[in-house]
C-alpha positions in Angstrom: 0.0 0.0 0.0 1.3 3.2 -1.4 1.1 6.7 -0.3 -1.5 7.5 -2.8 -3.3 4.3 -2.2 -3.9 6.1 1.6 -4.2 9.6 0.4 -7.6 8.4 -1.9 -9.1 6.6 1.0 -8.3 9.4 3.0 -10.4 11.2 0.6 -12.9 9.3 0.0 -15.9 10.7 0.6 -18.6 9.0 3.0 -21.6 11.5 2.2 -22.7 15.2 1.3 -25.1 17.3 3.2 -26.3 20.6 0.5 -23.1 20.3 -1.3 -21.2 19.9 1.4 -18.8 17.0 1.2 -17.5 15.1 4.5 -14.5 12.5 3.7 -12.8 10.0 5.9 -9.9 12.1 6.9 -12.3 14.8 8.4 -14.3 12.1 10.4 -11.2 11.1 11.5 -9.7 14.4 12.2 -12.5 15.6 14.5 -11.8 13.1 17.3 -8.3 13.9 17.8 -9.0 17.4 17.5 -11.2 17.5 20.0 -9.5 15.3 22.2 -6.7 18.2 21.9 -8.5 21.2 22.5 -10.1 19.7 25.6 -7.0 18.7 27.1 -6.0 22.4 27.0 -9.4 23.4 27.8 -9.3 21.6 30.9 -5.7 22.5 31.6 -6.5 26.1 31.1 -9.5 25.8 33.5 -7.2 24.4 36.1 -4.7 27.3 35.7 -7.7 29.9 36.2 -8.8 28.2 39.1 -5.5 28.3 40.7 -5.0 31.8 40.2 -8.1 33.0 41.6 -7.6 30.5 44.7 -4.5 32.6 45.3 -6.3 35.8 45.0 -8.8 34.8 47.7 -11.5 34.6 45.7 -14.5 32.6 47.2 -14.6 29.1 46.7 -18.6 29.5 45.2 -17.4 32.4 42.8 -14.5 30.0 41.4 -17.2 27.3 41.5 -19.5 29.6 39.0 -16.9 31.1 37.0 -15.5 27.4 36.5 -19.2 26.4 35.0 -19.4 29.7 32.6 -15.9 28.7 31.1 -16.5 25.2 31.0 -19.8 25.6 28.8 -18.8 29.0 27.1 -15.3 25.9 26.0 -18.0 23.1 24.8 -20.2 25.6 22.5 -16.5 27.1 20.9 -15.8 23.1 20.4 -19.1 22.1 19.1 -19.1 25.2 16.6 -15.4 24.4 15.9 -16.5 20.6 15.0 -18.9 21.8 12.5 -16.8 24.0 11.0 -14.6 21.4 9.9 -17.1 19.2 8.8 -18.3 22.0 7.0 -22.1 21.5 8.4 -24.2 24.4 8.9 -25.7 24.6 12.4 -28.7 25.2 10.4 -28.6 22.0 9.8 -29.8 21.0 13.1 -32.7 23.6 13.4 -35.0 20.5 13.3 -33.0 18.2 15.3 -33.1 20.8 18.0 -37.6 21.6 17.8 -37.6 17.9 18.2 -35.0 17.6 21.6 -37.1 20.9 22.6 -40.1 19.7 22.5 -39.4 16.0 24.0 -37.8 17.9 26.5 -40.5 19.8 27.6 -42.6 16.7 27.8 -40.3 14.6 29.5 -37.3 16.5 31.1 -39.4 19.0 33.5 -37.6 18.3 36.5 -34.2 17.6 34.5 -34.4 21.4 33.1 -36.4 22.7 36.4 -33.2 21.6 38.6 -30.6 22.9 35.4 -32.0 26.5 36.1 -32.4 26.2 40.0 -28.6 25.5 39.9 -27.5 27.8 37.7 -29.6 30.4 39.3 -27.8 29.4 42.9 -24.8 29.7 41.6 -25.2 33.6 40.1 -27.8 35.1 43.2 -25.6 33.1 45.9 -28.3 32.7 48.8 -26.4 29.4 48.8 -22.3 29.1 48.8 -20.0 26.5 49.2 -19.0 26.0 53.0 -22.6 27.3 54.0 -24.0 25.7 57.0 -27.7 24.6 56.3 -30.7 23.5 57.5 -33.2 22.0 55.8 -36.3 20.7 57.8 -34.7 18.5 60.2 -31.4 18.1 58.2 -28.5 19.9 58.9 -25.1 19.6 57.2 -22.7 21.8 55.2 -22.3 22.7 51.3 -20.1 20.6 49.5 -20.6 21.7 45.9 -23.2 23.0 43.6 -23.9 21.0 40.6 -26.1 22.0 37.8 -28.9 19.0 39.1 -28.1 19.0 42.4 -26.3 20.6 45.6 -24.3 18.0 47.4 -24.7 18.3 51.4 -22.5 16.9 54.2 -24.7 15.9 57.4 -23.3 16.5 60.3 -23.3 12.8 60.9 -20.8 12.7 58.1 -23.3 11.2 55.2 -23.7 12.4 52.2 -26.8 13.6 50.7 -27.9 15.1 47.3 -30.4 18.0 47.3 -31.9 18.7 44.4 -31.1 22.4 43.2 -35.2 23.2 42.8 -35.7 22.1 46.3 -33.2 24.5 47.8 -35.2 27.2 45.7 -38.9 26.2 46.4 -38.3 25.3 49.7 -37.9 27.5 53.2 -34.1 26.4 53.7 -32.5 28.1 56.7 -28.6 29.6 56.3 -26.6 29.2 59.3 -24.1 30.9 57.6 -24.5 33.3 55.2 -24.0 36.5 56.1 -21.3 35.2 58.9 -21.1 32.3 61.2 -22.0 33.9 64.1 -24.6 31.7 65.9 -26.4 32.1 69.1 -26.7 28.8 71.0 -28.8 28.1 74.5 -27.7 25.7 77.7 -30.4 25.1 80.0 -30.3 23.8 83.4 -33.1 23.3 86.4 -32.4 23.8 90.1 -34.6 22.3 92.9 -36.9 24.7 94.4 -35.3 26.3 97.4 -31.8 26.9 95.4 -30.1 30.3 95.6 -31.3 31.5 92.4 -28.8 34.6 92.6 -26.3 32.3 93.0 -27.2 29.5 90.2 -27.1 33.1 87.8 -23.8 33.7 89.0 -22.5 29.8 88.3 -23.9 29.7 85.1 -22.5 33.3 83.9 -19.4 32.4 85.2 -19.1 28.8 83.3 -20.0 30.7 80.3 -17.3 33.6 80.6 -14.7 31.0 81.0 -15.1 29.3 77.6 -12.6 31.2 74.8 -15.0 29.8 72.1 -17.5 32.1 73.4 -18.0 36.0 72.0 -17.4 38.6 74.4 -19.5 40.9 72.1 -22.7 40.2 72.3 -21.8 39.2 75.8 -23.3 36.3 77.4 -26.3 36.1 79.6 -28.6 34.1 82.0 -32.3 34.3 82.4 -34.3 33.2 84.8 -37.0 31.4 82.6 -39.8 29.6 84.2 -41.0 28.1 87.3 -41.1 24.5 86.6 -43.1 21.6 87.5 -40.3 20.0 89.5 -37.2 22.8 88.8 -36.6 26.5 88.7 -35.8 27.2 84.8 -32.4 28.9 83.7 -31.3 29.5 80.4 -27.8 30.4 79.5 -27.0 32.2 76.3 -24.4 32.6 74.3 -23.0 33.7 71.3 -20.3 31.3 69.4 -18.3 31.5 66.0 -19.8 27.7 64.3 -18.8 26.4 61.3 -21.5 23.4 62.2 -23.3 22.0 64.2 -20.6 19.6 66.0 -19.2 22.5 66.9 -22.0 23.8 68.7 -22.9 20.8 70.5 -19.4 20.4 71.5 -19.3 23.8 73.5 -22.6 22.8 75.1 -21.6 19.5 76.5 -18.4 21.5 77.9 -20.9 23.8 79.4 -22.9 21.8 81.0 -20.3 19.6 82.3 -18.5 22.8 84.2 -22.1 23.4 85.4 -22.2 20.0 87.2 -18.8 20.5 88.9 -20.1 24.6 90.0 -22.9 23.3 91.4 -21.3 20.1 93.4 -19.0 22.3 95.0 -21.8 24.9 96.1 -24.4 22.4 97.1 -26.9 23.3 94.3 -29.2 20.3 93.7 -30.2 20.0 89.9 -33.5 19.2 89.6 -35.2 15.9 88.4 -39.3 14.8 88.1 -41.2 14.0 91.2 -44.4 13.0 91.5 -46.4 13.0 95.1 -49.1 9.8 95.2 -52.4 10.9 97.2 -54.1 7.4 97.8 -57.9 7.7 99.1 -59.0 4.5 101.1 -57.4 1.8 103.0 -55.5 -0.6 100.9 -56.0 -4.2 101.1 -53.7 -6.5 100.1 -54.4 -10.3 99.7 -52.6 -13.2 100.8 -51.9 -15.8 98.7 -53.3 -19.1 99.7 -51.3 -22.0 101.2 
């Protein structure tokens, strides 16, 4: 097989679309083409993201402008491709009425949760490292696809949130405009207790913590008179990048409360219930 033997079958051609001839070395062309300009496209993507990492930029923002490269890279591709085939994109003007219009039938959600994504991704009431809760989940944003947000539990499971969900749903953000969060310990004392002095304990087991803000400063209520306890809150203001971290500075709360009121005598408070009993009560022996 000569050179010229390749070059015709190179040149053969396979069809022709309004004049328009495609051959064998242009089908064959286009793959490795494109397997070239997405190497660089994806090694020019990596290069931007490094760059804005080092300028601080916020991880959601590199997250976005990643996604507006990354598709502006795929339509410059697929217009590049038909270029060389030399097929108008005309071409597909029915192609795409027919996608549109199965789409609309049978994609709803598909397209529904495309949007949603992109739209939390531009307006940002969402951004990666948020903490969230939704209903009774809590967890923290891992990343923002374009179907779905992917969510750490503070168990440590993952879970996948569709984007439309986050959008048509009352989701609460721990974090969004900072992650300052105001957390509660409550205790109850036996009636009788030094209630000045069960204030005092508790505002001093909260000024001792470091996690805790100074500003707004800490405080202690006396909330409610209890069935079986005298009701004190203590509150507090934290900085919380989850929930574990909360609960963690609660349980050391409360454990320094238990050691304060063991040293001054203050009895914390547990249910009891007084039995009034009307009539004698008989009680029957069992027979021999």
């Amino acid at each position: 097989m000569n050179w010229q033997t390749i070059s015709d079958a190179m040149s053969y051609v396979l069809f022709t679309y309004s004049g328009s001839s495609i051959t064998v070395s242009q089908v064959l062309q286009l793959p490795l083409l494109l397997l070239l300009a997405w190497f660089v496209v994806t090694r020019i993507g990596k290069l931007i993201r490094r760059a804005l990492y080092k300028r601080n930029v916020a991880p959601d923002a590199v997250h976005l402008f990643s996604r507006i490269y990354l598709v502006i890279a795929i339509a410059i591709l697929l217009v590049t491709s038909l270029e060389i085939l030399n097929i108008p994109i005309k071409a597909f003007a029915f192609v795409s009425g027919a996608v549109a219009i199965g789409v609309g039938f049978g994609a709803q959600n598909i397209i529904n949760n495309f949007i949603s994504g992109w739209i939390l991704m531009w307006e940002r009431p969402i951004r990666i490292g948020d903490f969230l809760e939704i209903g009774e989940t809590k967890g923290v944003v891992e990343s923002i696809n374009t179907r779905s947000t992917l969510i750490r539990r503070s168990d440590g499971v993952h879970m996948l949130v569709p984007n439309s969900h986050l959008l048509e749903n009352t989701v609460t953000n721990w974090t969004l405009i900072d992650h300052n969060s105001r957390s509660t310990v409550t205790v109850g004392v036996a009636y009788g207790s030094d209630v000045e002095l069960v204030a005092l304990l508790i505002k001093q087991a909260l000024d001792e913590r470091e996690e805790i803000m100074k500003v707004p400063e800490s405080s202690v209520l006396f909330a409610d008179f209890g069935d079986n306890a005298l009701i004190f809150d203590g509150i507090f203001w934290i900085y919380a990048n989850s929930e574990a971290d909360t609960r963690k500075i609660r349980s050391d709360i409360r454990f320094r409360l238990y050691q304060l009121f063991s040293e001054h005598g203050i009895e914390i408070a547990y249910p009891q219930r007084d039995i009034h009993i009307d009539g004698a009560i008989s009680i029957e022996r069992p027979l021999r």
